[in-house]
C-alpha positions in Angstrom: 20.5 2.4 -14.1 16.7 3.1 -13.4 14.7 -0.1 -13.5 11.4 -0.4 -16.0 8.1 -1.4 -14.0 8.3 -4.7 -15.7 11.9 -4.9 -14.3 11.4 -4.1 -10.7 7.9 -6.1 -10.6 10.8 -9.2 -12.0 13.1 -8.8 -9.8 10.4 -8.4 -6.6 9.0 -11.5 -7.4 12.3 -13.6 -8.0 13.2 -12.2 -4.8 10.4 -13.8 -3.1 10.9 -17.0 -5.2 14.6 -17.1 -4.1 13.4 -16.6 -0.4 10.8 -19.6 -0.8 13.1 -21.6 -2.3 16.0 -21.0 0.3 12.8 -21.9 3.2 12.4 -25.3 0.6 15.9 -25.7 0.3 16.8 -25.9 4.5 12.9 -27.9 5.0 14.4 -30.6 2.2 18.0 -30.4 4.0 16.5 -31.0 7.5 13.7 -34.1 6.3 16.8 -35.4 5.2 18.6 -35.4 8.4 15.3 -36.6 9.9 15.7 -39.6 7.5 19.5 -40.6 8.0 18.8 -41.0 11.8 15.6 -43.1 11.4 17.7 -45.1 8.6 20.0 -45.5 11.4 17.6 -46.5 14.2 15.9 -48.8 12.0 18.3 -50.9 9.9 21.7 -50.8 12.1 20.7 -50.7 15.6 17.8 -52.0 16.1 18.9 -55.3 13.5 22.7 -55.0 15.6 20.6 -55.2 18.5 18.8 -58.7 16.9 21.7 -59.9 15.7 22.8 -59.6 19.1 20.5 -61.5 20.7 20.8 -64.3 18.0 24.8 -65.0 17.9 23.8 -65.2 21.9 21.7 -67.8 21.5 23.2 -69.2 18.7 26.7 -69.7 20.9 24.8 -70.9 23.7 23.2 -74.0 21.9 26.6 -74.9 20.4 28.3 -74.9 24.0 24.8 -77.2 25.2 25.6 -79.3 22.1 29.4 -80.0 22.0 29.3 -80.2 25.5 27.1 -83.4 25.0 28.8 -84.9 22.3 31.9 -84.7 24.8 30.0 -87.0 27.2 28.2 -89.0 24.7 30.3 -89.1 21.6 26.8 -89.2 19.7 28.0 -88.0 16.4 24.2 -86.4 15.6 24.8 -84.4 18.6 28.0 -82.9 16.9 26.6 -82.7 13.2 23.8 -80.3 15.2 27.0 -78.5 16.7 28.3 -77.9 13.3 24.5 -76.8 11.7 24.5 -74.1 14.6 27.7 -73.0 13.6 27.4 -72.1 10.0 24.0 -70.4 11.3 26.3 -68.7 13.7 29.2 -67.5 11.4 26.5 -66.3 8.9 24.8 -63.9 11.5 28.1 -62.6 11.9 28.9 -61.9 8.9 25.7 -60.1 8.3 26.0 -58.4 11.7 29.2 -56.9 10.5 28.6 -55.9 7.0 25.9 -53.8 8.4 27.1 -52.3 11.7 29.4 -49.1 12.1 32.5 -48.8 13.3 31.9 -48.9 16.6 29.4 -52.3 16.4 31.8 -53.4 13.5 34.9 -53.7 16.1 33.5 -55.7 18.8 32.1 -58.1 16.8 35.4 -58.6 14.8 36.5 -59.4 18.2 33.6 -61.5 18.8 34.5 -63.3 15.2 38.1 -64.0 16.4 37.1 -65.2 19.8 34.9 -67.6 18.2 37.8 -68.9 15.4 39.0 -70.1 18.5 36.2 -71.5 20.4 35.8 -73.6 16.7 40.0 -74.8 16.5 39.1 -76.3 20.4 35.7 -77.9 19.8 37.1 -79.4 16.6 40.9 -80.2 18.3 39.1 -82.2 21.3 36.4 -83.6 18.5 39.3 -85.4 17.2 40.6 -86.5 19.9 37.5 -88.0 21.2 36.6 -89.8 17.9 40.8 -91.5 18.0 40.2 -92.4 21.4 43.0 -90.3 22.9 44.0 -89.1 26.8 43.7 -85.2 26.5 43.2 -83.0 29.7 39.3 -82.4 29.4 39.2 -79.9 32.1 41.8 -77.9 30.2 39.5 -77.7 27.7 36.4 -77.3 29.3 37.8 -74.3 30.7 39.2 -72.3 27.8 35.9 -73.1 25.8 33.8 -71.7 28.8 36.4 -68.6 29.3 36.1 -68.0 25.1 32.2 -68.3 25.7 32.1 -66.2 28.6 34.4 -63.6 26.4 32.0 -63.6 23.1 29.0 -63.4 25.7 30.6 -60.4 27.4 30.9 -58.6 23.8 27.6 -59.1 22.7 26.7 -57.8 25.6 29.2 -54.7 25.1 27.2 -54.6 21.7 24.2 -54.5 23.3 25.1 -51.7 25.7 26.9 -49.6 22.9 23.8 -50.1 20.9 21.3 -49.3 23.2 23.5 -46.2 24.3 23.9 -44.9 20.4 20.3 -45.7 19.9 19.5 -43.1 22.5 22.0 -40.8 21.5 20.4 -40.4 18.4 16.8 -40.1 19.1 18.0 -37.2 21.1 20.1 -35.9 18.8 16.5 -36.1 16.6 14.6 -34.4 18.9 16.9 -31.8 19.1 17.3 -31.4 15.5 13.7 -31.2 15.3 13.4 -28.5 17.8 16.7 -26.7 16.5 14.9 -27.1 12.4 11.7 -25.8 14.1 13.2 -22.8 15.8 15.3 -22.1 12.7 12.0 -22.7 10.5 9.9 -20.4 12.4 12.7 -17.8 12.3 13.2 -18.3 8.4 9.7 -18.1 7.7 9.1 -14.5 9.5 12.3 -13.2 8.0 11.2 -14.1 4.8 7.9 -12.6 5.5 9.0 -9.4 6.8 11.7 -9.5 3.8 8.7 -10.3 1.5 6.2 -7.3 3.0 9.6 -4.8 2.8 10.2 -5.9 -0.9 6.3 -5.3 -1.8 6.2 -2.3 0.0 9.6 -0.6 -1.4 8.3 -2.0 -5.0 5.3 -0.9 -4.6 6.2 2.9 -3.1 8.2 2.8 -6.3 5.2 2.9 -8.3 2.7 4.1 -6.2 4.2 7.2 -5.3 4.6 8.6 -8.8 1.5 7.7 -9.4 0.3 10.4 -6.7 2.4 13.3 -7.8 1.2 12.7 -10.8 -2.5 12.0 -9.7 -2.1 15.7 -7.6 -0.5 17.0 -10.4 -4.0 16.2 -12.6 -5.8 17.5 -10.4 -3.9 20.5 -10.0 -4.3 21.1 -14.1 -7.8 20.1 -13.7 -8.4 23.2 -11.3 -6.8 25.6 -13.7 -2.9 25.9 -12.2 -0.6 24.5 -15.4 3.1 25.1 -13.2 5.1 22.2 -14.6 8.3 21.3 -12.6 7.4 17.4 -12.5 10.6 16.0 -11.5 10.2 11.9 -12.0 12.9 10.5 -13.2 12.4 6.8 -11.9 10.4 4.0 -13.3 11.3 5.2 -17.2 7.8 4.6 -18.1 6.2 7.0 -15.5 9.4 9.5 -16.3 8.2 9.6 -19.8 4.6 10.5 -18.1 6.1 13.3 -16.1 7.9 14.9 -19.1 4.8 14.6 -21.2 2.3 16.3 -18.0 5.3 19.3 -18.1 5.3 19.6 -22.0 1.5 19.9 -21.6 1.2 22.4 -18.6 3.6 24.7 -20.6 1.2 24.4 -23.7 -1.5 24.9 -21.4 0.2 28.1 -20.0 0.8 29.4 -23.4 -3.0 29.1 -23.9 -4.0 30.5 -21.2 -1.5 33.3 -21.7 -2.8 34.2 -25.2 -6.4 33.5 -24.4 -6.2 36.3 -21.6 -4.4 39.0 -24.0 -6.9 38.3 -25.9 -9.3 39.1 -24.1 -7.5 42.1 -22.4 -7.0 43.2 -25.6 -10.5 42.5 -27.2 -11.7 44.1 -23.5 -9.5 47.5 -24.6 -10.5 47.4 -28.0 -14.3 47.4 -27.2 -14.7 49.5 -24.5 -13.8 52.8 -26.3 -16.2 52.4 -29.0 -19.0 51.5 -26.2 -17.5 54.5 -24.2 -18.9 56.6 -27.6 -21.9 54.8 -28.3 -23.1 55.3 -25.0 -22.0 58.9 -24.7 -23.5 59.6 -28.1 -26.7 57.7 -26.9 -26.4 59.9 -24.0 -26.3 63.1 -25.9 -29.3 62.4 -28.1 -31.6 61.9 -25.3 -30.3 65.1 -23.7 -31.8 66.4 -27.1 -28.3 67.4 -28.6 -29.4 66.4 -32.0 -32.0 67.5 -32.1 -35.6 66.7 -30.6 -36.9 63.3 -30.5 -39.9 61.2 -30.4 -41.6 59.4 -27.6 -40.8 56.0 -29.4 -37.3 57.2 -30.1 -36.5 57.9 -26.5 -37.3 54.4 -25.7 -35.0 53.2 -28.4 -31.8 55.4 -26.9 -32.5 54.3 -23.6 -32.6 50.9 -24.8 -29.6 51.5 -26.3 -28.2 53.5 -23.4 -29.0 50.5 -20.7 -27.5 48.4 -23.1 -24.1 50.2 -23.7 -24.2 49.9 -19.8 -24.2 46.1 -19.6 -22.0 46.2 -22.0 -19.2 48.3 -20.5 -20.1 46.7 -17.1 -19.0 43.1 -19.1 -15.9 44.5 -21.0 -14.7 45.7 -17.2 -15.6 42.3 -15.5 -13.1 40.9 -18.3 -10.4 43.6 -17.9 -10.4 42.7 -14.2 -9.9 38.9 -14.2 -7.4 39.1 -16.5 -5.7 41.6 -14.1 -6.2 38.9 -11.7 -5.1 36.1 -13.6 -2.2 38.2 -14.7 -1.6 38.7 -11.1 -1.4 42.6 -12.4 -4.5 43.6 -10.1 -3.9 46.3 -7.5 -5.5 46.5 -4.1 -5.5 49.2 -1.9 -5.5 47.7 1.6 -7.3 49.9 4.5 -8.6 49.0 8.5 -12.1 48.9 7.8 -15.4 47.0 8.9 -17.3 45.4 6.9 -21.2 46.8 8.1 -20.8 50.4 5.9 -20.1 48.0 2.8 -22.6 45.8 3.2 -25.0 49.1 4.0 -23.9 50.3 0.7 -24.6 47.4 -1.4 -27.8 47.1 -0.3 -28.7 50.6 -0.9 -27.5 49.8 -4.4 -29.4 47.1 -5.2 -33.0 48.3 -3.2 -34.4 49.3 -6.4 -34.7 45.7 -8.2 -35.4 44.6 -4.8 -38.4 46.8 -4.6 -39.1 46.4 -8.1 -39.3 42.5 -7.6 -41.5 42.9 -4.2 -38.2 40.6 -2.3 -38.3 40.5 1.0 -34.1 41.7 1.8 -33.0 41.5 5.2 -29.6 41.9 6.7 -28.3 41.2 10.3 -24.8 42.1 11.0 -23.4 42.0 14.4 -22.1 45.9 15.4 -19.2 44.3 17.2 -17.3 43.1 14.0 -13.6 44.4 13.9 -11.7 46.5 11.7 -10.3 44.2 9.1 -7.3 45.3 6.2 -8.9 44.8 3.1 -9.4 46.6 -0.3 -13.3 48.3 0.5 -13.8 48.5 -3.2 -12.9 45.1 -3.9 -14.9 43.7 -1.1 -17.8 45.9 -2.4 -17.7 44.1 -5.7 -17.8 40.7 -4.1 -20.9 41.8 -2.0 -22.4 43.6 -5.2 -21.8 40.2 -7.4 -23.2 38.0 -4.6 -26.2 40.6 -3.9 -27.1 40.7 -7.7 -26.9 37.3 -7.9 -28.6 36.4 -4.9 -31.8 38.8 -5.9 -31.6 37.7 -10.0 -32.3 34.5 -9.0 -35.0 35.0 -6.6 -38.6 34.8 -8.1 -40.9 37.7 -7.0 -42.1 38.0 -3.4 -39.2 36.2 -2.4 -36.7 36.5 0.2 -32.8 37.3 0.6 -31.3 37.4 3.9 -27.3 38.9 4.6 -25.5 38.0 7.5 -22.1 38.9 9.0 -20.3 37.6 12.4 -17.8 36.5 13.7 -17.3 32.7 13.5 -14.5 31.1 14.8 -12.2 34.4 15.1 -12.8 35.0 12.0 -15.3 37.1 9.7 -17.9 35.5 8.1 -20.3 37.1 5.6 -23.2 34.8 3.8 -25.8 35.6 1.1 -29.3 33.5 1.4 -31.7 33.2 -0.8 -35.2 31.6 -1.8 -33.9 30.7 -5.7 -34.5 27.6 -7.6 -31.0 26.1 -5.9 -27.5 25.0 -7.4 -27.3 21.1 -8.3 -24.6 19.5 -6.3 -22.5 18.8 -9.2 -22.3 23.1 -9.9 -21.8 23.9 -6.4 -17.5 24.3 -7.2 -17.7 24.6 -11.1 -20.3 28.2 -10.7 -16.8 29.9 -9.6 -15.0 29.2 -12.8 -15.3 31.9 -15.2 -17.7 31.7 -17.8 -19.9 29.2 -15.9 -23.1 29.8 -14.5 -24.0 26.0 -13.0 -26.8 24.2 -14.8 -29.9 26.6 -14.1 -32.6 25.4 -16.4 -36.6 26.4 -17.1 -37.9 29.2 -15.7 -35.1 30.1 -13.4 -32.5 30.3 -16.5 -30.9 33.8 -16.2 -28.8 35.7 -19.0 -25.0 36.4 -17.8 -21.7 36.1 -18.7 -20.3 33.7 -15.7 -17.7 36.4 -14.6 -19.5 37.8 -11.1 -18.5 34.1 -9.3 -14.8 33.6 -10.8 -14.3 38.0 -9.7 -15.7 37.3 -6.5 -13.6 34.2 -5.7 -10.2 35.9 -6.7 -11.2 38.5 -4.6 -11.8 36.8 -1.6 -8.5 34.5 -2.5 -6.3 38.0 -2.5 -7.1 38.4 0.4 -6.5 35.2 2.2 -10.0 34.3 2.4 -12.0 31.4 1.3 -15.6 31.6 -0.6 -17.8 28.6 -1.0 -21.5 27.7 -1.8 -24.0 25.7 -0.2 -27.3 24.8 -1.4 -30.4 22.5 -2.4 -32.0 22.3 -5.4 -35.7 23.9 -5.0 -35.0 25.5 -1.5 -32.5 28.0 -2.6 -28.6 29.3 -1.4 -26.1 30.2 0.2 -22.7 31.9 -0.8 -20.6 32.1 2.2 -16.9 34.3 2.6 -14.2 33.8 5.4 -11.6 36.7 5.9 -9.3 36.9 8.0 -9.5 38.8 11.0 
């Protein structure tokens, strides 16, 4: 099942919720932990620990105090006996209702040793008070033995209390450094699990995103190939299969737009072929002769039929091109004999517009394969261009050499300048940049778009460079 954007986005972010609440989860468990140990250190050993200390002194008055009354028989010393010893068995009580196991054992024993300390003080209180021979030393001794054995707990209490006190602030600090080490590992995990997650969501998106950004661009630039294959998120799969339905519309366009003009380009150059031949046989005087002010008209007409044809063939061509139907006849020659010849060529509007035209090409060029006639037409169309768009007494410059191991030609001129924003849109066909005022020239927006699919044939680049009011430069690369 392929997951929507909404969906993955969802399940990205409860991922990192479930992450932040497992972190929450184990900080909650350990405070907990944290608190069940102080609990511990704070109400049972450290009040065991009091408790101690009281039931010792406690014990301690009572021996002082029934001791006397044994000597003295002074009744208030005995009723101060019994005081201390309801004092003492409610301590211990308390004492063991809130001690552990371990606390709650001795001082059971402590409870029962005492039961029996009580059964003697009260067994020789009697006797005292009905006057009675009893062996006091006897007794003396197993109360001071009983008193010695309670003392000897509490202090076993004490010891055990002290000893589990310890224990457990240890056991704390350890737990804190074990929750701290486990904290800091939990919290890169989830991290790194929390940058992976964003990344892999994230790629998910992003990178259909780019094919179809490329893609855009790739339609923008005039290639309509479909093939998009993105199948996953659904939303962005819909996209794709859209961008494919439109490049094959676009194809289909572009298809019927070049018949069209293939076959308008067939359809109107035989008709110009006899216009211009007929045009041609009147002012050879065929017809008949002809006036001064009709020879101007025919050769009006003639240069005319010309442009005309020269326009019908410039279509004819780029659709061969854009057809891929265009044949080149490949051939190991230099470039300095073509660039000779178009100059020749063009010398007359040169002359006839006063232009300073100056070429420097370097004699040591090599032999390259390439299509002479082809790479005549580029140099003719960048020539013609170069020198239309030059005002009069102006300058053109030509250069080739060798640059980088490979063959560079370049075209300068003194023109008006392309704007920046023409300098790739002038090699699309029917565009001529955004020339305006005096410097706008009459065209058809063919000569770039030839040249360019010319130079691309054969493996070359073309490109222009220029500033507006300081003229340009078309530069070509081939191959050597």
């Amino acid at each position: 099942m392929r997951l929507s954007l909404f969906s993955r986005l969802a399940l990205g972010y409860l991922a990192i919720f479930l992450l932040v609440t497992a972190v929450s989860a184990y900080a909650v468990f350990q405070l907990h932990r944290f608190d069940e140990l102080t609990d511990s250190v704070l109400k049972v050993d450290n009040r065991i620990l009091d408790y101690e200390k009281i039931l010792a002194d406690l014990l301690l008055s009572q021996s002082r105090y029934e001791q006397k009354f044994a000597i003295s028989r002074d009744e208030a010393l005995y009723n101060e006996f019994l005081r201390l010893r309801r004092d003492f068995n409610l301590q211990l009580a308390t004492a063991i209702t809130i001690g552990d196991s371990a606390a709650g054992t001795i001082l059971s024993k402590v409870q029962q040793d005492y039961r029996n300390y009580e059964e003697l003080v009260v067994k020789e209180a009697a006797l005292l008070r009905a006057k009675k021979r009893y062996p006091e030393a006897q007794f003396k001794q197993e109360k001071d033995e009983i008193v010695d054995r309670i003392l000897v707990s509490l202090e076993k209490l004490r010891a055990d209390q002290q000893h589990a006190m310890s224990t457990k602030v240890r056991e704390l600090a350890e737990a804190a450094e074990h929750a701290r080490e486990v904290s800091v590992s939990i919290t890169v995990a989830c991290l790194i699990s929390i940058v992976a997650m964003s990344l892999i969501v994230t790629r998910s998106i992003t990178r259909p995103i780019a094919i179809l950004k490329t893609k855009t661009r790739e339609i923008a630039q005039g290639r309509f190939e479909g093939g998009l294959n993105i199948k996953s998120p659904p939303e962005l799969g819909e996209l794709a299969a859209a961008f494919n339905l439109m490049c094959e519309r676009l194809k289909e366009l572009e298809r019927m737009k070049a018949d069209f003009f293939s076959s308008m380009s067939h359809e109107l150059r035989t008709p110009l072929t006899s216009i211009k031949e007929g045009t041609g046989l009147l002012l050879d005087g065929v017809g008949g002769q002809t006036t001064d002010k009709q020879r101007k008209l025919l050769a009006i007409l003639a240069e005319e039929s010309n442009r005309l044809i020269a326009v019908v063939n410039s279509l004819l061509d780029l659709s061969k091109m854009e057809a891929g139907m265009m044949s080149y006849e490949f051939d190991l020659v230099t470039i300095d004999p073509l660039i000779r010849r178009a100059i020749a060529e063009i010398t007359p509007l040169v002359e006839a517009k006063q232009i300073e035209l100056e070429s420097n090409v370097n004699p040591s060029l090599p032999a390259l394969r390439l299509d002479p006639e082809r790479i005549l037409q580029v140099l003719r169309n960048l020539l013609g261009n170069a020198v239309k768009f030059t005002p009069k007494g102006g300058r053109v410059s030509v250069v080739a050499a060798s640059v980088n191991g490979n063959l560079q030609v370049s075209v300068t001129d003194s023109g008006p300048g392309v704007p920046a924003e023409s300098l790739t849109t002038i090699f699309e066909k029917f565009s001529q940049g955004s020339h305006k005022g005096a410097h706008t020239r009459n065209g058809t927006g063919l000569g770039l778009a030839i040249a360019k699919n010319i130079i691309k044939s054969h493996g070359g680049e073309i490109w222009a460079e220029s500033q507006v009011g300081r003229g340009s430069t078309f530069v070509f690369v081939l191959r050597c």
